[in-house]
GUMIMAR-768515 format. One record per residue: residue number from 1; y, z, x of N, C-alpha, C in turn. Coordinates in pm, whole numbers. Last residue first. Example, Ala and Ser with C-alpha at 12.3 -4.5 7.8 and 13.67 -1.06 7.14 Angstrom:
! residues 2
{rec 2, {-225, 708, 1285}, {-106, 714, 1367}, {3, 787, 1290}};
{rec 1, {-569, 780, 1319}, {-450, 780, 1230}, {-330, 780, 1320}};
This chain:
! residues 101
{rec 101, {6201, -4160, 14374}, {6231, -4001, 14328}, {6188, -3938, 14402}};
{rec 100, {6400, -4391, 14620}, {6241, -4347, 14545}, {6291, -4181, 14486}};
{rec 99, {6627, -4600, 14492}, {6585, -4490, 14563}, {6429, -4454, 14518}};
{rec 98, {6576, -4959, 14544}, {6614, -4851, 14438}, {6579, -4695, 14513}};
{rec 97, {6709, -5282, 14597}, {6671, -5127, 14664}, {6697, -5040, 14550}};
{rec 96, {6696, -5542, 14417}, {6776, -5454, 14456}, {6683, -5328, 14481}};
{rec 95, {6481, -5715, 14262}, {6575, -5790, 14361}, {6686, -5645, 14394}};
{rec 94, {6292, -5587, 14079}, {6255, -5716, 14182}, {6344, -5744, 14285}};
{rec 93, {6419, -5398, 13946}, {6326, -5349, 13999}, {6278, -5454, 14106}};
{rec 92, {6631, -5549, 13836}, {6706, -5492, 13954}, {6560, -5425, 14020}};
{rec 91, {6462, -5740, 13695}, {6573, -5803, 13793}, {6574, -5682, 13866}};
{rec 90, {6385, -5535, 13544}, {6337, -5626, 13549}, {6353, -5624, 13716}};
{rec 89, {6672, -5497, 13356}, {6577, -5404, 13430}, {6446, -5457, 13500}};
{rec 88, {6706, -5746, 13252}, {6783, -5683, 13357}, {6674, -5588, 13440}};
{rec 87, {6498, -5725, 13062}, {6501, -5886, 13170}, {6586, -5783, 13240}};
{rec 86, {6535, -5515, 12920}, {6420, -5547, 12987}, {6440, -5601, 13098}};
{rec 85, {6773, -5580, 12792}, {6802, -5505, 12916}, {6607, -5513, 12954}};
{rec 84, {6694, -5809, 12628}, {6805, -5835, 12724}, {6829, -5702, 12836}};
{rec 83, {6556, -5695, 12475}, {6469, -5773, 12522}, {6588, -5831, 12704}};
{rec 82, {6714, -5500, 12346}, {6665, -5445, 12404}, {6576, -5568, 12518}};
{rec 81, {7061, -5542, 12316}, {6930, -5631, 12329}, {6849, -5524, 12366}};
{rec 80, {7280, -5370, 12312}, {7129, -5339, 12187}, {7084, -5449, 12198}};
{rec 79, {7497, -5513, 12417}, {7414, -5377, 12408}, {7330, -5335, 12379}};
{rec 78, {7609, -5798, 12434}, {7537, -5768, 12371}, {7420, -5634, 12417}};
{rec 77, {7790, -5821, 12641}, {7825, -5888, 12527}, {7750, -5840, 12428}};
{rec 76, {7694, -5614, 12837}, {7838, -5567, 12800}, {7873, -5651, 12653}};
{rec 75, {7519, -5752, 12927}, {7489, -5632, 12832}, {7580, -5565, 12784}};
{rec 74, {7655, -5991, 13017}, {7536, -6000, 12935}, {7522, -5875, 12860}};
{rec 73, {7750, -5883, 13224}, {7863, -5896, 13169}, {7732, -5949, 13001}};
{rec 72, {7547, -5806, 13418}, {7646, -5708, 13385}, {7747, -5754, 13271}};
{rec 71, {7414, -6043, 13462}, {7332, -5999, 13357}, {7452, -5822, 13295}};
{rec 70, {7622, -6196, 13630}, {7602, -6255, 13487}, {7557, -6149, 13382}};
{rec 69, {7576, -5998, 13858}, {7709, -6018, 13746}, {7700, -6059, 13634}};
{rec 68, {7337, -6055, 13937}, {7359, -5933, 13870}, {7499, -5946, 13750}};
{rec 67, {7351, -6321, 13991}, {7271, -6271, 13898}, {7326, -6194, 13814}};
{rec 66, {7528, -6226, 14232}, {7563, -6313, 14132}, {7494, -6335, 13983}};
{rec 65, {7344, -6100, 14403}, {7482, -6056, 14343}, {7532, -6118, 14222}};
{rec 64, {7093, -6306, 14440}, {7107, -6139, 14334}, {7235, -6069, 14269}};
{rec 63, {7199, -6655, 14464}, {7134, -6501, 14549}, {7140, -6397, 14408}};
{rec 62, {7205, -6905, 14388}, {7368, -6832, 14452}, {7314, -6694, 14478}};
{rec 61, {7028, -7007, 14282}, {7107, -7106, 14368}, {7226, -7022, 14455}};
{rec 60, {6865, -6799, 14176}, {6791, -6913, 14232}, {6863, -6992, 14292}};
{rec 59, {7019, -6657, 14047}, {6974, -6592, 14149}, {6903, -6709, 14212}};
{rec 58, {7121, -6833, 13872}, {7261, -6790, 13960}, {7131, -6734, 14092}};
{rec 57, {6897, -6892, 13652}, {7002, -7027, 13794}, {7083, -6927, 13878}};
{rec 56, {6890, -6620, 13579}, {6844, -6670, 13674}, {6831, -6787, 13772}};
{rec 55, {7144, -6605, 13426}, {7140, -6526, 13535}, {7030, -6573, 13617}};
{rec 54, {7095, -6791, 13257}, {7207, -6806, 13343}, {7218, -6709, 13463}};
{rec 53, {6936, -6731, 13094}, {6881, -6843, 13216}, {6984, -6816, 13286}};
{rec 52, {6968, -6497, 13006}, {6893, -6464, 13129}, {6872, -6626, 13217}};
{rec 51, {7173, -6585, 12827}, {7222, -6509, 12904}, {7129, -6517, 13043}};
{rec 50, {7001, -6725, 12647}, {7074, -6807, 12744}, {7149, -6717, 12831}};
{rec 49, {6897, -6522, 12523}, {6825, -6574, 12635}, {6859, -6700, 12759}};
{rec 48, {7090, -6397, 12356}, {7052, -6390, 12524}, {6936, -6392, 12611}};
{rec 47, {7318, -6503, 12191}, {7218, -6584, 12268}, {7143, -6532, 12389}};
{rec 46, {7563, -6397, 12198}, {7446, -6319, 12110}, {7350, -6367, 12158}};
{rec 45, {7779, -6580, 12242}, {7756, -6436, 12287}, {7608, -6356, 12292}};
{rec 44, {7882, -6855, 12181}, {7786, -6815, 12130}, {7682, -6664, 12229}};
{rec 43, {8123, -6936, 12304}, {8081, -6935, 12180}, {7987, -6816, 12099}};
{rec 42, {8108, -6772, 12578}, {8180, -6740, 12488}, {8197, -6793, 12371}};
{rec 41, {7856, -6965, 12659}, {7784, -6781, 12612}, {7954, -6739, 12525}};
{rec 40, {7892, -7175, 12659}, {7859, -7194, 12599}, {7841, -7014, 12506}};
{rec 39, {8126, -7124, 12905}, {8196, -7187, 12758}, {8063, -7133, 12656}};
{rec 38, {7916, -7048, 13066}, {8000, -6976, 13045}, {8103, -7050, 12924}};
{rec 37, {7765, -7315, 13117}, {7719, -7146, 13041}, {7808, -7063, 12969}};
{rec 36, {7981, -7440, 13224}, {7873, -7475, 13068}, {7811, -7329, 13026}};
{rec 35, {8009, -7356, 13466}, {8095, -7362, 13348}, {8075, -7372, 13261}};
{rec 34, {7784, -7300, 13575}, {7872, -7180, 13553}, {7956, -7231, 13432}};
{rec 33, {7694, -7589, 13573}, {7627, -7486, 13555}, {7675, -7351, 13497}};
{rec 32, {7895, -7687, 13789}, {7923, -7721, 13638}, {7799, -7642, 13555}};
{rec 31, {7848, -7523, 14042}, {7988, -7512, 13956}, {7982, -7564, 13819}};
{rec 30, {7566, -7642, 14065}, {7597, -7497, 14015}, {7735, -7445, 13926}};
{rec 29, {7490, -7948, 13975}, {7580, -7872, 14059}, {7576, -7724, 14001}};
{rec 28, {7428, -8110, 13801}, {7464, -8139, 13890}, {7564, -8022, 13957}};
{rec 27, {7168, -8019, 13629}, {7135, -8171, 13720}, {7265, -8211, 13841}};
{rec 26, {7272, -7842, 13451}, {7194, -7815, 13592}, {7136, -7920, 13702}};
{rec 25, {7420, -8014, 13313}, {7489, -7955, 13384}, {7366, -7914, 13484}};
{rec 24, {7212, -8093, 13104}, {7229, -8186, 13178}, {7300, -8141, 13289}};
{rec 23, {7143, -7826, 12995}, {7000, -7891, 13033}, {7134, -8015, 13150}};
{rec 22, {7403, -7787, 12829}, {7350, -7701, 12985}, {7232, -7774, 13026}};
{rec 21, {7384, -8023, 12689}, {7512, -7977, 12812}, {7436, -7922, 12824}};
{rec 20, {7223, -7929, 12492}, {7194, -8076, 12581}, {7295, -8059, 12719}};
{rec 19, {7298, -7765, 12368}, {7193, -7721, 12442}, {7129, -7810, 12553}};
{rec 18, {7545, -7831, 12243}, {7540, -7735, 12368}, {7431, -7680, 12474}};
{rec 17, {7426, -7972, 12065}, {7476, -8042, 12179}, {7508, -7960, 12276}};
{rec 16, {7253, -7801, 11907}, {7204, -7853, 11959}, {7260, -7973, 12114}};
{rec 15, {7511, -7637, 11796}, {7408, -7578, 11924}, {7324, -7654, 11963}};
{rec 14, {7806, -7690, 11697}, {7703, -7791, 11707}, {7587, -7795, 11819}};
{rec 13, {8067, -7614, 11730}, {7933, -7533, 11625}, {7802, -7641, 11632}};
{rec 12, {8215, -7810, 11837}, {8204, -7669, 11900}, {8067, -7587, 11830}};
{rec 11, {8261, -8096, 11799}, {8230, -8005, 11705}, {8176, -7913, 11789}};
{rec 10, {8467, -8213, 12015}, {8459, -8216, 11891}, {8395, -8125, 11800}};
{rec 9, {8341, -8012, 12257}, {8472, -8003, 12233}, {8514, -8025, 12070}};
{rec 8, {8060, -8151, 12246}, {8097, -8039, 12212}, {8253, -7986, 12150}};
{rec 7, {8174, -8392, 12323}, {8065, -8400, 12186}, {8062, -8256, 12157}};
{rec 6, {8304, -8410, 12538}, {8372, -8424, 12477}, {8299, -8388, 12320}};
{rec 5, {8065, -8316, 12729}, {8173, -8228, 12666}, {8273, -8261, 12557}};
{rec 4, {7922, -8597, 12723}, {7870, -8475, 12596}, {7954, -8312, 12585}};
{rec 3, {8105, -8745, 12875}, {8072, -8748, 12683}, {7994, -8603, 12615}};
{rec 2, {8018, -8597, 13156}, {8157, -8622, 13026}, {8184, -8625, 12936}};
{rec 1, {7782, -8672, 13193}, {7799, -8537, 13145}, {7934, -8520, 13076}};
């Protein structure tokens, strides 16, 4: 997984190697998971469907809180997803208490 940060690092604009880092980062560990995402989403912000994988590795290895964070800082990068607050809205109807009206 080394080389292919360094393959990013070199050419940063190069989405197909960033797409190979996160596919290989989930092979080891959540911590390098977070980190790859998170380099990959402050490149590339707008991506949000890489926003929702990231939120859903987080709820699948690290619970809802953590989810949630990702998908809080997701609509904060990009507002006018509408496909991006779906997936949220989504999430909080599946995984958080909501009051009844």
């Amino acid at each position: 997984m080394g080389r292919q940060w360094t393959v990013v690092q070199v050419n940063p604009d190069d989405f197909a190697a960033w797409e190979l880092l996160l596919r290989q980062s989930e092979a080891h560990g959540q911590s390098n998971v977070r980190l790859a995402f998170d380099s990959f989403l402050e490149k590339f912000p707008l991506c949000f469907g890489y926003w929702k994988k990231y939120a859903d590795s987080e709820l699948r290895n690290e619970g809802p809180e953590k989810a949630e964070e990702v998908f809080e800082r997701a609509v904060v990068a990009i507002h006018n997803s509408i496909d991006l607050w779906n997936h949220y809205c989504q999430f909080k109807i599946d995984n958080c208490r909501i009051r009844k009206l």
